[in-house]
N, CA, C and O atoms as a GROMACS GRO file, in nm:
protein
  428
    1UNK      N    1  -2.446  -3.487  -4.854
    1UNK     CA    2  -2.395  -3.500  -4.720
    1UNK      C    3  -2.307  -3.380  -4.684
    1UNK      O    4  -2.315  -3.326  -4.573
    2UNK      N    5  -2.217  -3.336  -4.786
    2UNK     CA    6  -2.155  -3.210  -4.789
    2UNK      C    7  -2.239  -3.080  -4.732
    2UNK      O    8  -2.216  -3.012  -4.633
    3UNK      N    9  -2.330  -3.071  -4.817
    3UNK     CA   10  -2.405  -2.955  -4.790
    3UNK      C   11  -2.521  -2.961  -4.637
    3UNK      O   12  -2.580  -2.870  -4.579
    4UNK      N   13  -2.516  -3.088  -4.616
    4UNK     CA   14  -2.588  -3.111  -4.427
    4UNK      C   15  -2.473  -3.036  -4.349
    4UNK      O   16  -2.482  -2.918  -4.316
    5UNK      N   17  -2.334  -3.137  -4.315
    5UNK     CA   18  -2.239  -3.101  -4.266
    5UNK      C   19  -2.223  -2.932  -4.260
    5UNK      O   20  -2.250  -2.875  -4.155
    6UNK      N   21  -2.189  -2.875  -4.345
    6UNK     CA   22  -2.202  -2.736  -4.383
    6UNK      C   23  -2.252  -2.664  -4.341
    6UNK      O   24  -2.197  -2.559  -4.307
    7UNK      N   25  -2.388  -2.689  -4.323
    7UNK     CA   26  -2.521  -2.612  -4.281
    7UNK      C   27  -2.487  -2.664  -4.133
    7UNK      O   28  -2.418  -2.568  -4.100
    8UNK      N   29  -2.486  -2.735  -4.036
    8UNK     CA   30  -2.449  -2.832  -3.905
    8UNK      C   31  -2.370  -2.756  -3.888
    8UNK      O   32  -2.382  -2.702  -3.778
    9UNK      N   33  -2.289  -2.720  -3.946
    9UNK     CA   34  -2.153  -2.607  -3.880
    9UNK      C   35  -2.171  -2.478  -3.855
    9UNK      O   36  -2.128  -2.413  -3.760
   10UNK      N   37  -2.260  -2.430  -3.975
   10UNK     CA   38  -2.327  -2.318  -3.939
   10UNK      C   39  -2.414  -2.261  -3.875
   10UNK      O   40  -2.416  -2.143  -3.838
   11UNK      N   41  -2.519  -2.372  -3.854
   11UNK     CA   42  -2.577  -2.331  -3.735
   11UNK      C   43  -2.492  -2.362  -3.564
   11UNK      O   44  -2.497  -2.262  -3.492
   12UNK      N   45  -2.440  -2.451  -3.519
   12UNK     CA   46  -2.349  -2.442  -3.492
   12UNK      C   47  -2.232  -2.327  -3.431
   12UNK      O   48  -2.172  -2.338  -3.325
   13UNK      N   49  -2.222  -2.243  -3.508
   13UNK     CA   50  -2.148  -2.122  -3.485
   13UNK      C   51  -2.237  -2.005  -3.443
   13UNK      O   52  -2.207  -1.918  -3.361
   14UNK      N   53  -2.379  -2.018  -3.531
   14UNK     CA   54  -2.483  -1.939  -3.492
   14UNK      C   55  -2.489  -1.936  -3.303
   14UNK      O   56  -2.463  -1.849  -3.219
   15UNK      N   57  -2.526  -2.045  -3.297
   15UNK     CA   58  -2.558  -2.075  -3.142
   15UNK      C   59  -2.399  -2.018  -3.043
   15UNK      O   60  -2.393  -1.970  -2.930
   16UNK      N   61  -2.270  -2.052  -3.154
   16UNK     CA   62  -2.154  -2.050  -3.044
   16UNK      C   63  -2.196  -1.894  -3.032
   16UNK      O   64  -2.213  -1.860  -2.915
   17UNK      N   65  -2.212  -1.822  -3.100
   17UNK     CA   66  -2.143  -1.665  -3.164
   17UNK      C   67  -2.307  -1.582  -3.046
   17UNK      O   68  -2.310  -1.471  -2.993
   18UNK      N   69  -2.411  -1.686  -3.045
   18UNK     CA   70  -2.541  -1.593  -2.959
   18UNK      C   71  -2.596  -1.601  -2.834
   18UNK      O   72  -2.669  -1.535  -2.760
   19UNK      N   73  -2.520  -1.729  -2.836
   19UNK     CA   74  -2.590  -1.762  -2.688
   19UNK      C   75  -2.400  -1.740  -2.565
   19UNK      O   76  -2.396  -1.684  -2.456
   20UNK      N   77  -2.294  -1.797  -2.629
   20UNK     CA   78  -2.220  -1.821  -2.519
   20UNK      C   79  -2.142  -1.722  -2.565
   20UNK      O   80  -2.140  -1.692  -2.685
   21UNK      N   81  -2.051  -1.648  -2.451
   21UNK     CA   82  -2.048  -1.737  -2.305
   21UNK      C   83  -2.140  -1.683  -2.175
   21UNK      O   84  -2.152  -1.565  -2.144
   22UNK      N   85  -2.189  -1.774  -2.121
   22UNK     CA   86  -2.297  -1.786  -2.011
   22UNK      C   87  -2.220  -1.753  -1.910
   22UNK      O   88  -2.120  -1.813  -1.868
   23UNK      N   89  -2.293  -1.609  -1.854
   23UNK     CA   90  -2.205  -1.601  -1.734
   23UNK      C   91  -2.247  -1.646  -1.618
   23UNK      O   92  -2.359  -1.618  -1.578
   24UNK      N   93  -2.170  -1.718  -1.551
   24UNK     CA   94  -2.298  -1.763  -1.400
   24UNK      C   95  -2.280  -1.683  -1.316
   24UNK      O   96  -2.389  -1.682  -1.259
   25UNK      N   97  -2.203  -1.595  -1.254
   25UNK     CA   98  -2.176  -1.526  -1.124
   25UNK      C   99  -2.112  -1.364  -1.232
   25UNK      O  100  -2.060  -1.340  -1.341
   26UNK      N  101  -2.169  -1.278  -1.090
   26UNK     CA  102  -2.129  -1.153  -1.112
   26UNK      C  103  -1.940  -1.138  -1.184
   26UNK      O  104  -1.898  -1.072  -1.279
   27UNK      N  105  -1.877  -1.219  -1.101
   27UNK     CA  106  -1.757  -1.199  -1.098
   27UNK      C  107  -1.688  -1.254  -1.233
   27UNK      O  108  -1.572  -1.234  -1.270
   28UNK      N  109  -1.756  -1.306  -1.277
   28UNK     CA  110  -1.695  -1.402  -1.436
   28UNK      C  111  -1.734  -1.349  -1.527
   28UNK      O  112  -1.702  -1.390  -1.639
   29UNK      N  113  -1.808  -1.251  -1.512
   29UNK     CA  114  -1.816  -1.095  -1.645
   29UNK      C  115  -1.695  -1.052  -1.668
   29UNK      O  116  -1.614  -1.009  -1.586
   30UNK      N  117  -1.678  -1.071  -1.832
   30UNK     CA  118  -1.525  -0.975  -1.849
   30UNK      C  119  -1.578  -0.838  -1.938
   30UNK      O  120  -1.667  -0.814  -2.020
   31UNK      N  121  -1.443  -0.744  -1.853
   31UNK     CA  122  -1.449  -0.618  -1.873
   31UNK      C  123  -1.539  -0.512  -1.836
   31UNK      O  124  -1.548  -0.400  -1.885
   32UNK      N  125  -1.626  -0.580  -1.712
   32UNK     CA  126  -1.670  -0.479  -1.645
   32UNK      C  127  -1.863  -0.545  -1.679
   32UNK      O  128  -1.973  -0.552  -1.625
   33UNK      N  129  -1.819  -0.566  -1.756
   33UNK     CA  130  -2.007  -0.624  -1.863
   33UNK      C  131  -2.080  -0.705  -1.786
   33UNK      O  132  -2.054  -0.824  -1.773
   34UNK      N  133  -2.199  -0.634  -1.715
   34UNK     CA  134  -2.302  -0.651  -1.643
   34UNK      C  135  -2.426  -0.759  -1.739
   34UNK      O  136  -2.450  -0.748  -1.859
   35UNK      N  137  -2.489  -0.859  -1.643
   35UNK     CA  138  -2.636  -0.981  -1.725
   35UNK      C  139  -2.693  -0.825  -1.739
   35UNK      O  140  -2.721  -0.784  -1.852
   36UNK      N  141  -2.706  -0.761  -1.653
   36UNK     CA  142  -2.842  -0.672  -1.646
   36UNK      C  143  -2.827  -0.560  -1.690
   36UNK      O  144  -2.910  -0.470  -1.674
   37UNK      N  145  -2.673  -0.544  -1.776
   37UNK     CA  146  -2.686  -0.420  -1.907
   37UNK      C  147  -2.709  -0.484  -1.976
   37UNK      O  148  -2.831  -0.500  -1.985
   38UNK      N  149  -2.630  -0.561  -2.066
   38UNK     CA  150  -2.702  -0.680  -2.132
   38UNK      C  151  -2.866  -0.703  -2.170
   38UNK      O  152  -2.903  -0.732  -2.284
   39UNK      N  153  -2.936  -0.689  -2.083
   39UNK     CA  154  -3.080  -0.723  -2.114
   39UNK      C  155  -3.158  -0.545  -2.175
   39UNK      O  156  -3.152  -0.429  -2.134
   40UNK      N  157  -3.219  -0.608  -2.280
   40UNK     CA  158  -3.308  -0.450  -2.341
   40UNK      C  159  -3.431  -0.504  -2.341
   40UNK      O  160  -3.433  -0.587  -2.432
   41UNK      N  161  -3.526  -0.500  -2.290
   41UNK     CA  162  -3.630  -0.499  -2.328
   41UNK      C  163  -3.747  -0.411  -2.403
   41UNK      O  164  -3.869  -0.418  -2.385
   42UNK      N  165  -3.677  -0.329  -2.488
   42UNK     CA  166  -3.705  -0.224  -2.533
   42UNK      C  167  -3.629  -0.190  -2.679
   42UNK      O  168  -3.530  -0.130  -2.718
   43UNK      N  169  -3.749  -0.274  -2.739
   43UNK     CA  170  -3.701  -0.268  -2.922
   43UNK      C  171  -3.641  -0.119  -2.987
   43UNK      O  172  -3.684  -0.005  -2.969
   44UNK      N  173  -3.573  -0.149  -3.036
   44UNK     CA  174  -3.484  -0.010  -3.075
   44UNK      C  175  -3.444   0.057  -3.001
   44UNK      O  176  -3.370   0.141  -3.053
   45UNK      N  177  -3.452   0.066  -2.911
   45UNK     CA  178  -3.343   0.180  -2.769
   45UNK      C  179  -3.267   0.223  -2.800
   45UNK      O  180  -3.260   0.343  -2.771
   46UNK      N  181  -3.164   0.171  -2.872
   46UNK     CA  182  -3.085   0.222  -2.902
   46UNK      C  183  -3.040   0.154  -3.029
   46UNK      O  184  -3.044   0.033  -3.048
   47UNK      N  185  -2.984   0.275  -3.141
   47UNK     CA  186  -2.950   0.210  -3.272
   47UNK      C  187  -2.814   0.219  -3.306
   47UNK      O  188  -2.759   0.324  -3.339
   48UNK      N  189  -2.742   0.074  -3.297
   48UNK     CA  190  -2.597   0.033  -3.350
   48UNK      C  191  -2.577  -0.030  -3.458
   48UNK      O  192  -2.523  -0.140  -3.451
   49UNK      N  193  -2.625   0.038  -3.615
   49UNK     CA  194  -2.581   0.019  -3.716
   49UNK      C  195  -2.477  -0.130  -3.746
   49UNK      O  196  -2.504  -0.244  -3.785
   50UNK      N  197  -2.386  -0.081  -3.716
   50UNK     CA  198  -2.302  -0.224  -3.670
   50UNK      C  199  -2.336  -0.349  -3.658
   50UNK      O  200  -2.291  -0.437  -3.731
   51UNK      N  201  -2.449  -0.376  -3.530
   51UNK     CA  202  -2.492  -0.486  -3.461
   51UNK      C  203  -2.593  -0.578  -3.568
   51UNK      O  204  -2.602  -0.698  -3.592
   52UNK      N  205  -2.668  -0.451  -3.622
   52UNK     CA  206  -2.802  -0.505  -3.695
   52UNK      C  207  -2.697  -0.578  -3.835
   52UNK      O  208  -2.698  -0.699  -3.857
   53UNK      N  209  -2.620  -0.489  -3.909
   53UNK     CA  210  -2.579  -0.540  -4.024
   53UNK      C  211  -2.500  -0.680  -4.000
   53UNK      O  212  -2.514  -0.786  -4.061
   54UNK      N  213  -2.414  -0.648  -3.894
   54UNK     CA  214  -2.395  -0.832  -3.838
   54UNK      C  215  -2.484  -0.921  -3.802
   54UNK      O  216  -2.459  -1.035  -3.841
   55UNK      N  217  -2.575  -0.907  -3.742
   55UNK     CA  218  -2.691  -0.999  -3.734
   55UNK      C  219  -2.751  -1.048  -3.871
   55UNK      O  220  -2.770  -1.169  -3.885
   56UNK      N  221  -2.791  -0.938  -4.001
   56UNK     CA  222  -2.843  -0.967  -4.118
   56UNK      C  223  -2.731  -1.043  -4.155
   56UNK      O  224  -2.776  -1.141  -4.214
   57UNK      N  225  -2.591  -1.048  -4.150
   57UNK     CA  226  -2.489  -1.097  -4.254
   57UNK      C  227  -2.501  -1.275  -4.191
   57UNK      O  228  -2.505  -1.372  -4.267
   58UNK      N  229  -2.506  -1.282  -4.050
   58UNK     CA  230  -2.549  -1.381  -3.987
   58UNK      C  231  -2.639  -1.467  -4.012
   58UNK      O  232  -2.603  -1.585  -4.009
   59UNK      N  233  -2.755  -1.441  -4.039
   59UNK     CA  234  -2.899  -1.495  -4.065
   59UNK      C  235  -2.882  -1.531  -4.208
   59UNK      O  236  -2.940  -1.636  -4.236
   60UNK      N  237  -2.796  -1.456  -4.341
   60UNK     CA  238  -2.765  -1.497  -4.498
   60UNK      C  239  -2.793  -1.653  -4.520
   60UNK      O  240  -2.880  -1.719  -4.578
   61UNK      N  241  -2.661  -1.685  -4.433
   61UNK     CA  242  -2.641  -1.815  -4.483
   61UNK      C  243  -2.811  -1.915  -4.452
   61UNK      O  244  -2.871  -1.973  -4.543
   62UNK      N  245  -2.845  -1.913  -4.345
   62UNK     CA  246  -2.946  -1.958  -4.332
   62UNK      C  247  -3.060  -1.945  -4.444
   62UNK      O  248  -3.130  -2.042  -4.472
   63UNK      N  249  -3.076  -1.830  -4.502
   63UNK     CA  250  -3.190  -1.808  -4.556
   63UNK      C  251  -3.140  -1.915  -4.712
   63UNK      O  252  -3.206  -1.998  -4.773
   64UNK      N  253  -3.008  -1.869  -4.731
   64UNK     CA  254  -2.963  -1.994  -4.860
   64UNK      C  255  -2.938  -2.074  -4.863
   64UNK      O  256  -2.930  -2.129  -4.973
   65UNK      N  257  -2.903  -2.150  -4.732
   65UNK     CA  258  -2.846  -2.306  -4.688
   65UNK      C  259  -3.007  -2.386  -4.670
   65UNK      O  260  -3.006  -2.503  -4.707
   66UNK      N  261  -3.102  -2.349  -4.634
   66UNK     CA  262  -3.184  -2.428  -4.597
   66UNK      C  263  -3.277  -2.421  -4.726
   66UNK      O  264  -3.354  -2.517  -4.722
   67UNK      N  265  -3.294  -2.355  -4.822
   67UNK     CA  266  -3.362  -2.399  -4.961
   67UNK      C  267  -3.310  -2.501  -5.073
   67UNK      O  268  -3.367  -2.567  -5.160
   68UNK      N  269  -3.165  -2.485  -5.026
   68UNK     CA  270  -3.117  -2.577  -5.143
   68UNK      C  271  -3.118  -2.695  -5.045
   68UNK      O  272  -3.150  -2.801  -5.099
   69UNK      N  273  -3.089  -2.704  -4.907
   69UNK     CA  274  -3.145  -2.833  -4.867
   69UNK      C  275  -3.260  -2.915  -4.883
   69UNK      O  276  -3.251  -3.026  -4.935
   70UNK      N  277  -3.365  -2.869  -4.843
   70UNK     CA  278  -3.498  -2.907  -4.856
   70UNK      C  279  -3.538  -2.814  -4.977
   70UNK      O  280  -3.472  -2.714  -5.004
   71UNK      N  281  -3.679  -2.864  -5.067
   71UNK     CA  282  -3.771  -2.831  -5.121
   71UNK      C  283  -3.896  -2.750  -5.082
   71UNK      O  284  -4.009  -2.759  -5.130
   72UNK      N  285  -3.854  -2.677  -4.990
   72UNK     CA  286  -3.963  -2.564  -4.927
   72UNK      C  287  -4.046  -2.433  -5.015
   72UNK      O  288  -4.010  -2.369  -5.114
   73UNK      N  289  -4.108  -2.430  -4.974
   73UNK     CA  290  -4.162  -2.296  -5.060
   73UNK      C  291  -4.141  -2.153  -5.003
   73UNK      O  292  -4.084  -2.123  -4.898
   74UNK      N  293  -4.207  -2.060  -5.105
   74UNK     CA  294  -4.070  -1.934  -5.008
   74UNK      C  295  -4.196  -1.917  -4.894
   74UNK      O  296  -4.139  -1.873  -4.794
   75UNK      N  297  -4.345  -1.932  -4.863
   75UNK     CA  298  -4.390  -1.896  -4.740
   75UNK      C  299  -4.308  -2.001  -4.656
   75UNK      O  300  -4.285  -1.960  -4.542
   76UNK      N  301  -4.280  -2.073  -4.671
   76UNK     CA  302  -4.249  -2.184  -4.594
   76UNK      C  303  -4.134  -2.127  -4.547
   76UNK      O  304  -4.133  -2.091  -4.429
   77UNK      N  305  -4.044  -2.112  -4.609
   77UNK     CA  306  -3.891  -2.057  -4.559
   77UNK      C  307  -3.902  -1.913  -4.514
   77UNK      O  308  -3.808  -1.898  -4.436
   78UNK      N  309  -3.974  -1.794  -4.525
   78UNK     CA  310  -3.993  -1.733  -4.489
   78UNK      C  311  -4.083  -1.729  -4.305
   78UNK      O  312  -4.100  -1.636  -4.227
   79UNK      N  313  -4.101  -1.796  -4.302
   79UNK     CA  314  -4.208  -1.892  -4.160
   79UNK      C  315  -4.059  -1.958  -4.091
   79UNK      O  316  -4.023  -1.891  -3.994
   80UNK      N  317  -3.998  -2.037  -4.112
   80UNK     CA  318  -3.835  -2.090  -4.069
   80UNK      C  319  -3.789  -2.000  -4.074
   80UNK      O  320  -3.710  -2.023  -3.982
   81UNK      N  321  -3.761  -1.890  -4.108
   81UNK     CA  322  -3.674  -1.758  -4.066
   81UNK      C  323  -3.699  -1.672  -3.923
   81UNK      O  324  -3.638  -1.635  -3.823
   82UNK      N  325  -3.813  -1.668  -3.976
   82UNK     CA  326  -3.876  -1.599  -3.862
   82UNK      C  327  -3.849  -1.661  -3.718
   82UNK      O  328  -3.784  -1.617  -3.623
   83UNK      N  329  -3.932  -1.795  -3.737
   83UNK     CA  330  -3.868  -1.919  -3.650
   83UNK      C  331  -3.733  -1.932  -3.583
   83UNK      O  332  -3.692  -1.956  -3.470
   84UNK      N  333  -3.686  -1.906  -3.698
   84UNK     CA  334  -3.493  -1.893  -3.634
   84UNK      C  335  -3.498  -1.786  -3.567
   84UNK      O  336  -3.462  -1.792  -3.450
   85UNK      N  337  -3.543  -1.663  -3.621
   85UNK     CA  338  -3.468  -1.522  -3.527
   85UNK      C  339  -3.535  -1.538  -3.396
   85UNK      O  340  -3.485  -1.495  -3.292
   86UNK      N  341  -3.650  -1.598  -3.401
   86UNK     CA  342  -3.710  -1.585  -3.265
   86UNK      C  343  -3.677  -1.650  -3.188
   86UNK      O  344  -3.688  -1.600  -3.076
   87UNK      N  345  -3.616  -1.798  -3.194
   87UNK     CA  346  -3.571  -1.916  -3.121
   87UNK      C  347  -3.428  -1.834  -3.053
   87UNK      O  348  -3.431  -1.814  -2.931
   88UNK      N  349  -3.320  -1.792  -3.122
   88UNK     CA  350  -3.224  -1.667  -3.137
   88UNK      C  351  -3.301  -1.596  -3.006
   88UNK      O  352  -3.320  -1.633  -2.891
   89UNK      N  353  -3.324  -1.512  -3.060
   89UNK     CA  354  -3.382  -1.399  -2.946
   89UNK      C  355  -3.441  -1.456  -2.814
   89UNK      O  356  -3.357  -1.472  -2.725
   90UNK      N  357  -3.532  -1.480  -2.793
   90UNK     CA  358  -3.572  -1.582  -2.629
   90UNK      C  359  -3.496  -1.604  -2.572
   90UNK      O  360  -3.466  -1.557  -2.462
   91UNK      N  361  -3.426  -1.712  -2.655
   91UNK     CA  362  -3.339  -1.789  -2.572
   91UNK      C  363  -3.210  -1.715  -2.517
   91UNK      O  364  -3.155  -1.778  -2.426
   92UNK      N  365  -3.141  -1.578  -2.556
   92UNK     CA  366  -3.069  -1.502  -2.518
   92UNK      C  367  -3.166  -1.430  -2.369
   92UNK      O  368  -3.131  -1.397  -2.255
   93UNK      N  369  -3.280  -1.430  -2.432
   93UNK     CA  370  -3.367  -1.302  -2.339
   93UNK      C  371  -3.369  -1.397  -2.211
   93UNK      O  372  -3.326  -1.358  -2.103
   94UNK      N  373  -3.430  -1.549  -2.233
   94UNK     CA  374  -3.483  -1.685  -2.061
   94UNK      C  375  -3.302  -1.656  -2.004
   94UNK      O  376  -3.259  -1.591  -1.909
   95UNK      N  377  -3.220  -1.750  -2.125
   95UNK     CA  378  -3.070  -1.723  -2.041
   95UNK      C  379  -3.034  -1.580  -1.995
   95UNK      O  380  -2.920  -1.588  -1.950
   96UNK      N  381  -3.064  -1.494  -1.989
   96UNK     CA  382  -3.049  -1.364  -1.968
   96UNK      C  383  -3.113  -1.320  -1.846
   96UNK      O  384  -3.046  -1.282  -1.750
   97UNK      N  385  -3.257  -1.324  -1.845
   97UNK     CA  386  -3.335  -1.303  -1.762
   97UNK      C  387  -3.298  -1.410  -1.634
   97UNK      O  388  -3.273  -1.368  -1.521
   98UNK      N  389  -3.298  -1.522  -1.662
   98UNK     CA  390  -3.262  -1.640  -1.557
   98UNK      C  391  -3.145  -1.634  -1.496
   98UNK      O  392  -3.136  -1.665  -1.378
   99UNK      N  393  -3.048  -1.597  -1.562
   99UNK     CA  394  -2.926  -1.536  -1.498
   99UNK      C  395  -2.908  -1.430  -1.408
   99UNK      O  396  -2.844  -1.446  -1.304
  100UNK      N  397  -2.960  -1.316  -1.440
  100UNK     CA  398  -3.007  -1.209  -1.384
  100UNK      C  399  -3.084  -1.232  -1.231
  100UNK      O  400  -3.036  -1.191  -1.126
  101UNK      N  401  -3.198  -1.299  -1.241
  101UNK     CA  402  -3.299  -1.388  -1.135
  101UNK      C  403  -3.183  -1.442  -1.040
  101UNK      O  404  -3.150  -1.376  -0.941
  102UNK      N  405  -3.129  -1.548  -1.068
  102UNK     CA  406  -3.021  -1.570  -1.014
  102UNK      C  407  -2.924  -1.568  -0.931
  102UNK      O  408  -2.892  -1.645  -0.841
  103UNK      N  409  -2.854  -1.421  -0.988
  103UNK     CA  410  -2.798  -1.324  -0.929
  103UNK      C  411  -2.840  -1.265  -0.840
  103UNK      O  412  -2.776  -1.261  -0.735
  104UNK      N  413  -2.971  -1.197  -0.855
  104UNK     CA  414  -3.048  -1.144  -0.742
  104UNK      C  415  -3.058  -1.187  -0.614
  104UNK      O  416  -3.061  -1.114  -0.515
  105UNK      N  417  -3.065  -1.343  -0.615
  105UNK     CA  418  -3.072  -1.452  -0.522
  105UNK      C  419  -2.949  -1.468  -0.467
  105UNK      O  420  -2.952  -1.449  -0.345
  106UNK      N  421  -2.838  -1.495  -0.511
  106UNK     CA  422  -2.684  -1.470  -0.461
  106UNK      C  423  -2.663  -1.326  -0.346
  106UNK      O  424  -2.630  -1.332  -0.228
  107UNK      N  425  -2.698  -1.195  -0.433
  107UNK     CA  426  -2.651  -1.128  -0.388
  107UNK      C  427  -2.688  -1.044  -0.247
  107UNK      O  428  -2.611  -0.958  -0.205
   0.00000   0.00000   0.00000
């Protein structure tokens, strides 16, 4: 039960730390930070060393929390990884893009 909880928290933080905070209006951007700099649609554009090694240190726990949970095999968990980064990614890109859309409509 320990090790559910655990993992529940961590993903959890995953979601706090990727998806929020949701900005709804131009004006509730802090520090100047635009939806529509924000959006890349353009893999590698630019390379911030930084960003990627936080993202990998991010994704860790996942790759070790969810084998000792379940009895998966490594295609299997390797397939749930993938799964994760992509669920991750979209869902920044729809909230992103939809926000953006949005805006357009406001302004």
């Amino acid at each position: 039960m320990i090790y559910f909880t655990v993992f529940y928290i961590y993903l959890a933080g995953v979601v706090n730390l990727t998806q929020f905070p949701i900005y709804a209006t131009e004006g509730m951007t802090g520090q100047g930070n635009s939806i529509r700099e924000g959006l890349s649609l353009i893999p590698f554009a630019t390379i911030d060393i930084k960003t990627y090694i936080l993202n990998i240190c991010m994704t860790i726990p996942f790759g070790v929390g969810l084998p000792s949970l379940t009895k998966a095999s490594w295609s299997k968990m390797v397939i749930a990884s993938f799964l994760f980064t992509l669920l991750i990614e979209s869902s920044q890109f729809i909230i992103g893009a939809s926000l953006g859309i949005c805006i357009e409509f406001l302004m």
